[in-house]
C-alpha positions, 0 to 999 in steps of 0.5 A, a space after each residue: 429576828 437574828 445571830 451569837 444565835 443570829 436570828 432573823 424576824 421578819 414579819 409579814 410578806 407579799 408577792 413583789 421584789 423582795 429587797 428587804 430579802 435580798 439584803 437579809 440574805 447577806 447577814 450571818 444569821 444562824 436562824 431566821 424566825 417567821 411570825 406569819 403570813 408567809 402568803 396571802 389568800 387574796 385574789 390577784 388582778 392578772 393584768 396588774 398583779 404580775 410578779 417582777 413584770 410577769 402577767 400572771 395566768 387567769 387562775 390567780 385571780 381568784 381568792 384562795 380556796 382549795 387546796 389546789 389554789 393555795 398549792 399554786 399561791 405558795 409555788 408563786 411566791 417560791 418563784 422568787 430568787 431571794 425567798 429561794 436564797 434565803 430558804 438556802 442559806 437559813 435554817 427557818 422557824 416558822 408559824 402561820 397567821 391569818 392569811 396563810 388561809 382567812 384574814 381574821 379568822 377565828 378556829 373555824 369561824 371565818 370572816 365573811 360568815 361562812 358556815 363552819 363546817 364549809 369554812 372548815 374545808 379550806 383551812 384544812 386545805 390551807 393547813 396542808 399546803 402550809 405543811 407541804 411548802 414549809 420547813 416542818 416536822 412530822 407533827 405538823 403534818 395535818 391528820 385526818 380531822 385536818 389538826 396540825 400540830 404547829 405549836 412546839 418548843 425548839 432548844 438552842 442549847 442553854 442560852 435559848 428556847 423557842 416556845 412557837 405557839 398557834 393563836 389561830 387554829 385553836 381560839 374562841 371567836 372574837 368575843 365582842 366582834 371583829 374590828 375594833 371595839 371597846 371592852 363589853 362583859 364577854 371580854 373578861 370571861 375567862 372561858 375566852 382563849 387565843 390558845 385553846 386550854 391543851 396549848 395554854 397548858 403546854 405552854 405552862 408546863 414549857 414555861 415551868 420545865 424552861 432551863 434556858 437563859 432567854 426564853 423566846 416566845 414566838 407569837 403571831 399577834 401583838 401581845 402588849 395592849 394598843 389603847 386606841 384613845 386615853 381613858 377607861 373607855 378605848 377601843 382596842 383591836 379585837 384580833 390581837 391579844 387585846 381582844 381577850 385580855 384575861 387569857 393574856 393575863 393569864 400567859 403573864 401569870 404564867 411566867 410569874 408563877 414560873 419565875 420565867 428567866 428573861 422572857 422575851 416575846 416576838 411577834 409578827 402581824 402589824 405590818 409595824 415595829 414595835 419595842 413594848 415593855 410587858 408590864 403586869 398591868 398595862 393600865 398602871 405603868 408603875 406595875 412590874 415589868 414582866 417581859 419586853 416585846 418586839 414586833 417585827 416590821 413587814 418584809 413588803 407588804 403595801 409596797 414602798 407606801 405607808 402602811 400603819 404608821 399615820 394611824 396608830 401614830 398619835 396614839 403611842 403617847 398614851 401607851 406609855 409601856 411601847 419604847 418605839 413604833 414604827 409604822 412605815 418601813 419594810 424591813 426586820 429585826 436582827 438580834 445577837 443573843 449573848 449571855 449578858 444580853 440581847 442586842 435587837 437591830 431595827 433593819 430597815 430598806 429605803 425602797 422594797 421595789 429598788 434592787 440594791 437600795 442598801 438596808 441600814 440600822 435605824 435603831 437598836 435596843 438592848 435587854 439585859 439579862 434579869 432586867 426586864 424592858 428594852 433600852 436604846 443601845 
């Protein structure tokens, strides 16, 4: 997200001319929050996966795996002069995702069903170069059993707190599989986590001690509910919150129980942006508003194309809690964080691969200290 502190949010990144990055470096941010998938694991074609018209050496052409590999990944996409800029002139806050080592993968458990304890290797290899080539503390470094320490708390003085949590290295297998499904028994047994009871804890002590004015929960996967059709029986994306809706219910909870000032969740993932109000129950709109939401666009991933929104276009209407969706262009969202409110600019670029192309507002929202739920500016 971005600046009173500007903070920039972008979401997700690929290897390509990053325009959205060369115009974010001329904004007056004061801190630039990433949501994940800085890299991706992805093998490379060196004949057509070149970087600014650079062939790419034969090593790139395999999906990452050892930590040679994702030392090589990162150092690629270091290449890059606006990232290099970017890093120069902001402060970072950043969190992993999925593909900083497997897409969709679950603690231990990765997508194409590796063993454990052989898959176990590589996030470890992931998590170290993660920690090597990013702005980090100490804590993060992995230990011996390859755990890293990402989830913590970052003060900004009374107005704000960040509360950075991990939903990949500590949650339970998608209950009722990969992709997207309907709700079976599995889905509300409350055994289910996305954080792992110690962070689930942590985070409701954090919540309980908070003093802040805007508290800033810095989340990977899209939080509010994304009902695929109209009706009791609609499927739902089991990789996001969706996928384990008691913990979900049980962050919301959380709040409510700490009289939470002004929550306030930015997530990152969807290659989309989204504006959500956070309500109680998301299948009753007239429930309380808790919290609002905001999903930051990709910085470029699938290039100049359309990425999600044909797809979950048609089905905003019947997901009355999401005040705006957009799934097609690249960009970020930049934030100006005020005592009486918080102003969220919608950035978008024209074109990522067009250097200059300018970066425009495409929309603006604000929330209100002690009013819950975004309104158009």
């Amino acid at each position: 997200m971005l600046d009173e502190w500007g903070c920039g949010m972008p979401g997700r990144s690929q290897i390509t001319r990053r325009q959205v990055l060369a115009g974010a470096t001329e904004e007056d941010l004061d801190l630039v929050v990433f949501l994940g998938d800085y890299t991706y694991e992805y093998g490379i074609d060196p004949a057509t996966g070149g970087v600014r018209g650079v062939q790419l050496p034969p090593e790139y052409a395999d999906e990452t795996v050892t930590l040679d590999q994702f030392r090589l990944r990162h150092a690629l996409y270091k290449t890059d002069g606006d990232l290099q800029r970017a890093h120069a002139r902001f402060p970072f806050v950043v969190t992993w995702d999925d593909h900083e080592v497997d897409n969709d993968y679950t603690g231990d458990i990765p997508e194409d069903g590796t063993p454990p304890d052989v898959f176990r290797l590589r996030r470890i290899a992931g998590y170290q170069a993660f920690y090597e080539h990013l702005p980090l503390r100490a804590p993060a470094q992995p230990d011996r059993r390859g755990r890293s320490r990402l989830y913590r708390s970052i003060p900004w003085g009374s107005l704000a707190e960040f509360v950075v949590v991990d939903t990949r290295q500590y949650r339970s297998d998608h209950p009722v599989g990969d992709g997207e499904h309907p709700y079976g028994p599995a889905s509300f047994d409350p055994s289910q986590t996305v954080l792992g009871a110690e962070q689930e804890r942590w985070v409701r002590q954090r919540f309980r001690h908070s003093r802040a004015q805007w508290n800033v929960l810095a989340n990977q996967v899209l939080f509010s509910e994304l009902a695929h059709e109209p009706g009791p029986n609609s499927r739902y994306w089991q990789d996001a919150w969706d996928g384990y809706p008691v913990a979900r219910r049980r962050l919301i909870d959380d709040m409510l129980a700490a009289r939470l000032r002004n929550p306030f969740v930015i997530t990152g993932d969807w290659h989309s942006t989204f504006v959500n109000d956070v309500h109680v129950d998301f299948v009753d709109p007239a429930s309380p508003v808790v919290a609002t939401e905001i999903v930051a666009p990709a910085v470029t991933s699938n290039g100049d194309g359309p990425v999600y929104g044909p797809y979950y276009g048609p089905m905003i209407e019947f997901n009355r809690h999401i005040r705006f969706f957009d799934g097609d262009r690249k960009g970020y969202v930049r934030c100006a964080v005020g005592r009486d409110r918080v102003h969220a600019d919608l950035r978008y670029v024209e074109r990522v691969g067009a250097p200059g192309a300018p970066i425009e507002t495409f929309a603006s929202f604000v929330v209100e200290d002690g009013r819950p739920g975004a309104v158009p500016a």
